[in-house]
N, C-alpha and C positions, 0 to 999 in steps of 0.2 A: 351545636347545642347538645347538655348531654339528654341521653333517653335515660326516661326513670323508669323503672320494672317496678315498682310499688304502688299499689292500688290507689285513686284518688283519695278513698276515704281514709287510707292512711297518713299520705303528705300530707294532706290538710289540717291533721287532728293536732289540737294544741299539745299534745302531749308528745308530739316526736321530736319537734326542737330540742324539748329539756332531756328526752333519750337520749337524741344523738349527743348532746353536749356531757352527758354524763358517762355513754362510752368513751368520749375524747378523752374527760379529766380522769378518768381512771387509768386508761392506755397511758398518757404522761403521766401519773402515777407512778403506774408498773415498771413501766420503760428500764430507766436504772437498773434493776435487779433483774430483766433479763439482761439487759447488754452484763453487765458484773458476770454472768455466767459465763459469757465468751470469756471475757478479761477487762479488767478494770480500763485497761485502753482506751478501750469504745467508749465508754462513760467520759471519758475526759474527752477523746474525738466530737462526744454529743456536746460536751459543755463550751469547745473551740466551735461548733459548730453553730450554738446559739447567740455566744460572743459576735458572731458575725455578722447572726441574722440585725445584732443591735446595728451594728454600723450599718450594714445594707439599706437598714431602715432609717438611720439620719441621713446618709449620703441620698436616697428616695426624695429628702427632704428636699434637697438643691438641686438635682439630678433628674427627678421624677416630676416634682409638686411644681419647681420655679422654673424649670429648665436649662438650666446653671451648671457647666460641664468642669466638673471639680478633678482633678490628677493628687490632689495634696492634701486628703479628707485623712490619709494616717496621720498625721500632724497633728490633729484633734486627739486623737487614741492615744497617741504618745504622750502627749500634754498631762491626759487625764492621770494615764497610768506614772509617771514622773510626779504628781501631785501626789500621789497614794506614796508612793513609795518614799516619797522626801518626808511626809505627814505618820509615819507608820515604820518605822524602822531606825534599828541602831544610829544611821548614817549621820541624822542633825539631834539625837537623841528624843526625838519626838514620838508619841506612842498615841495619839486619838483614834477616837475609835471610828471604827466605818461610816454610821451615820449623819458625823460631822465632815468627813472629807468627801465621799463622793460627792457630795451638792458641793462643797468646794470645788472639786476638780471637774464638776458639770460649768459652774461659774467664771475657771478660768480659760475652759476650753470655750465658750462663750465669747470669750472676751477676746480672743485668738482668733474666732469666726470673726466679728466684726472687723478685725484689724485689720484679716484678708478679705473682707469683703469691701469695704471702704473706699481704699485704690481702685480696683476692678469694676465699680459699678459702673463702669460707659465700654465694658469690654464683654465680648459673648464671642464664641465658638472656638476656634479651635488660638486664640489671643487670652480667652480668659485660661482653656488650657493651659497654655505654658505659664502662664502666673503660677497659677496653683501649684502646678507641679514643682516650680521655683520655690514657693513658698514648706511644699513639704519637706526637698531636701535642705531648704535652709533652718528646719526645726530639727533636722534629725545632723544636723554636721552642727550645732547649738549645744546639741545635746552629748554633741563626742567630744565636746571640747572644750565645756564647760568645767572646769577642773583645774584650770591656772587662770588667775592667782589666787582663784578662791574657791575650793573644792564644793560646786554647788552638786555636780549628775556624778559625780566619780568617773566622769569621760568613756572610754571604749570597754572598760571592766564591769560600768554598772552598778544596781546596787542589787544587794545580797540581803538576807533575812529579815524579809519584808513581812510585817506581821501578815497572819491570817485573819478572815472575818470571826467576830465571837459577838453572837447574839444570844441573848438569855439563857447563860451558861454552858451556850454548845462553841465549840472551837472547831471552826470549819476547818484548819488544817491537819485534827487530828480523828482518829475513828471513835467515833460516841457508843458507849454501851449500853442499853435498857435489861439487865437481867441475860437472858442470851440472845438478845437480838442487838446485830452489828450495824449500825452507820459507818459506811467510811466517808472521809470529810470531802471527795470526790462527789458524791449523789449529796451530798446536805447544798454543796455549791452548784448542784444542777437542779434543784427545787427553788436556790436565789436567783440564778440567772432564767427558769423559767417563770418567775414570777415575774421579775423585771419587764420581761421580752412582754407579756402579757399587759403590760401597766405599756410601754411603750407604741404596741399594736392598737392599742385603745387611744392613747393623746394621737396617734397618726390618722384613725380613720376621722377622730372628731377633728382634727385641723382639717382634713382632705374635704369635709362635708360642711364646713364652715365659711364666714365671707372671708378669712385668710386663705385659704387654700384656693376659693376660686380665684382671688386676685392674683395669688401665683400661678395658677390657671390660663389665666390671662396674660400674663406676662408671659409664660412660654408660647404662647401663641403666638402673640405682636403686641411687643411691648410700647410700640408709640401708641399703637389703635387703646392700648389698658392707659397709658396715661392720659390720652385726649379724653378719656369715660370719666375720669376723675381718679385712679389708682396712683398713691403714692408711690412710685413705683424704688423709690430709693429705700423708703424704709422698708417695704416688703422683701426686698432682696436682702439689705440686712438684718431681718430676722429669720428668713431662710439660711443663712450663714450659720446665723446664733445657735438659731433652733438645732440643726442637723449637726454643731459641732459638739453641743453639749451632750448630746446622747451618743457619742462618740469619746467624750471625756467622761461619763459612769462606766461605759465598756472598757475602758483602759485601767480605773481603777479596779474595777471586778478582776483585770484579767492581770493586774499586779499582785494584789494577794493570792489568786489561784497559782501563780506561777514564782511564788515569793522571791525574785531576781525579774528583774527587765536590763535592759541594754540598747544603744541606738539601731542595734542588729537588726531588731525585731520591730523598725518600723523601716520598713525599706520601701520606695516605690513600688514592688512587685507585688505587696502587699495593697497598695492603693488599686493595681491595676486590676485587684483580686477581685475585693470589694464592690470594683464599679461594672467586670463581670459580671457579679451575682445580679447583680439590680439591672443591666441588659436581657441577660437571659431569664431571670422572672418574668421581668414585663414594667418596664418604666414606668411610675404613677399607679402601680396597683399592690397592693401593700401586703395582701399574701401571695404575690406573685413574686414580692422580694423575699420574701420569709422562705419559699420554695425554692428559688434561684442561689440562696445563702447555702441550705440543707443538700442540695443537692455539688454544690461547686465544694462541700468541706468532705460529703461523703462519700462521693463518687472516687476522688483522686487516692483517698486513702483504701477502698476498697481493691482498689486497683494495684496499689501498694504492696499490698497481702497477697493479691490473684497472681500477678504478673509473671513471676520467678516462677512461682511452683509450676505454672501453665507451659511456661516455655521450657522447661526441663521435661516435664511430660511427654510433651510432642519433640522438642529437638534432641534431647537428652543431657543438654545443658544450656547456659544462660549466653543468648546471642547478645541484646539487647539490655543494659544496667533497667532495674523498674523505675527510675526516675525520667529517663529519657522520655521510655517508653508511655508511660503515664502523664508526662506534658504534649508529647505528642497526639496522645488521645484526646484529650482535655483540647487543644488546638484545632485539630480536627472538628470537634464535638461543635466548636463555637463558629466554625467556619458553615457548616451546615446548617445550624440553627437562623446563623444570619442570612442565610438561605432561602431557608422554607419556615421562616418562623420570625420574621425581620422584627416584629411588635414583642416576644418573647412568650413565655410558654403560658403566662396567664395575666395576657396585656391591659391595659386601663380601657374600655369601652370609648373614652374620647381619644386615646394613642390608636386604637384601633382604626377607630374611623379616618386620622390625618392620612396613614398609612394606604387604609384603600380611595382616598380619594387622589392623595398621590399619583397610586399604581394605576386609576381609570385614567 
């Protein structure tokens, strides 16, 4: 439990909610134009960083909510981000605009959920794993090779200038001028993707607090005991699917225009295995314990990026260790202790909590 140092009569006074809430929305605010001082980097690390928190938080959905151990949840990302890019770029000479395509590319990523979910619904553990995982690389070798005899993904090369977002005559890929104050189109798309993440924290705590959420509730618990109650438990699971892929196909779109080229590169396994990290080490089922487990698994590795070299030249007076080794190795390390002394994650679901220590007695 934490200890609070502030007086009773102030926790209690209706007016500290809307405080605290108004130093948070300020702090995200500001955020951008401190990190910009470091270097525009970090602003974009922030925006890869929030991208993640999206997926963390659909994969939550199957992973957390139904207890659905998913390997193949970039397959969804890839989907979405390939509907932007085919919907928005020279390649099929198509040019609509955002609005109409991410709910596309939330719809067809949807519809991909379902597909993999459909087979699998009499499979759980480490069975439904290997489906899944099956099923990601068989969207990401789809997508390298799609390109004979009818050039749909452009294959291993990808596609290239992909428009950027342009909402009410701002063009998120380029820097907007107000007289002498500068937007770069980096912080415009770090106020969309913190919107997003915002509107999608909000549909996840109302599912989790809903009779959908506890029926997947239920189902991760024991699924014959939630069917014999009366829970449909097929359709439940396939909208578990649906739900967690779609918001998985808006983050692949968002993160095509930010990156105006994608590739099958850039949805690899290693990338799912990232993903379902985050949402272990948040805390399974607690939904800003995946928002934290996302921020922390984007931020940490790259800060370590930075540190690594300069540190070991310091002290050795040159570089033993490459910083990538050395910063998976940390990362490695980091998850092997948590699953240690932290087995439910850093800020676990109260009912995860409780399976965990009734386990351990």
């Amino acid at each position: 439990m934490v200890r609070s140092y502030l007086p009773a009569s102030i926790r209690h006074h209706p007016a500290t909610l809307w405080v605290g809430v108004a130093l948070i929305a300020i702090s995200l605010i500001a955020l951008p134009f401190a990190l910009s001082m470091v270097g525009m980097a970090w602003v974009r690390i922030t925006n890869l960083a929030i991208l993640f928190a999206l997926l963390a938080l659909g994969l939550n959905i199957v992973v957390g909510f139904a207890g659905l151990l998913d390997l193949g949840y970039i397959a969804f990302y890839a989907v979405g981000a390939y509907v932007y890019a085919l919907l928005a770029s020279p390649h099929f000479g198509i040019h609509l605009p955002f609005w109409v395509i991410l709910p596309i590319g939330a719809l067809v990523a949807c519809f991909f959920g379902v597909l993999l979910g459909s087979p699998t619904l009499k499979l759980r553990g480490d069975y439904l794993a290997i489906v899944t995982l099956g099923f990601g690389e068989i969207i990401r070798i789809f997508m390298n090779n799609l390109s004979e005899p009818w050039n749909i993904t452009n294959g291993p090369k990808g596609i290239t200038t992909i428009d950027s977002i342009k909402f009410l005559g701002l063009d998120f890929g380029t820097t907007s001028r107000f007289g002498d104050f500068a937007l770069p189109g980096l912080i415009k798309y770090y106020y969309l993707l913190l919107f997003i993440l915002m509107v999608v924290i909000i549909v996840n705590l109302r599912l989790q607090n809903s009779r959908v959420g506890r029926a997947w509730e239920a189902i991760r618990e024991d699924e014959l005991a939630a069917r014999a109650m009366g829970i449909n438990t097929t359709s439940m699971k396939l909208l578990a699917f649906a739900m967690g892929a779609s918001f998985g196909g808006v983050a692949g779109g968002v993160f095509a225009s930010i990156q105006s080229f994608i590739s099958p590169e850039s949805f690899t396994l290693t990338e799912s295995v990232m993903i379902l990290a985050m949402v272990v080490l948040g805390g399974m089922g607690n939904v800003w314990g995946v928002v934290l487990g996302a921020i922390l698994l984007s931020f940490v590795p790259e800060i370590l990026r930075y540190t690594v070299e300069p540190a070991q030249k310091a002290l050795f007076g040159k570089q033993l260790i490459e910083a990538e080794v050395l910063r998976m190795l940390l990362f490695g390390l980091a998850m092997v202790v948590m699953m240690l002394y932290r087995p439910a994650g850093l800020l676990p679901s109260a009912v995860r909590q409780r399976e965990l220590s009734r386990s351990e007695s």
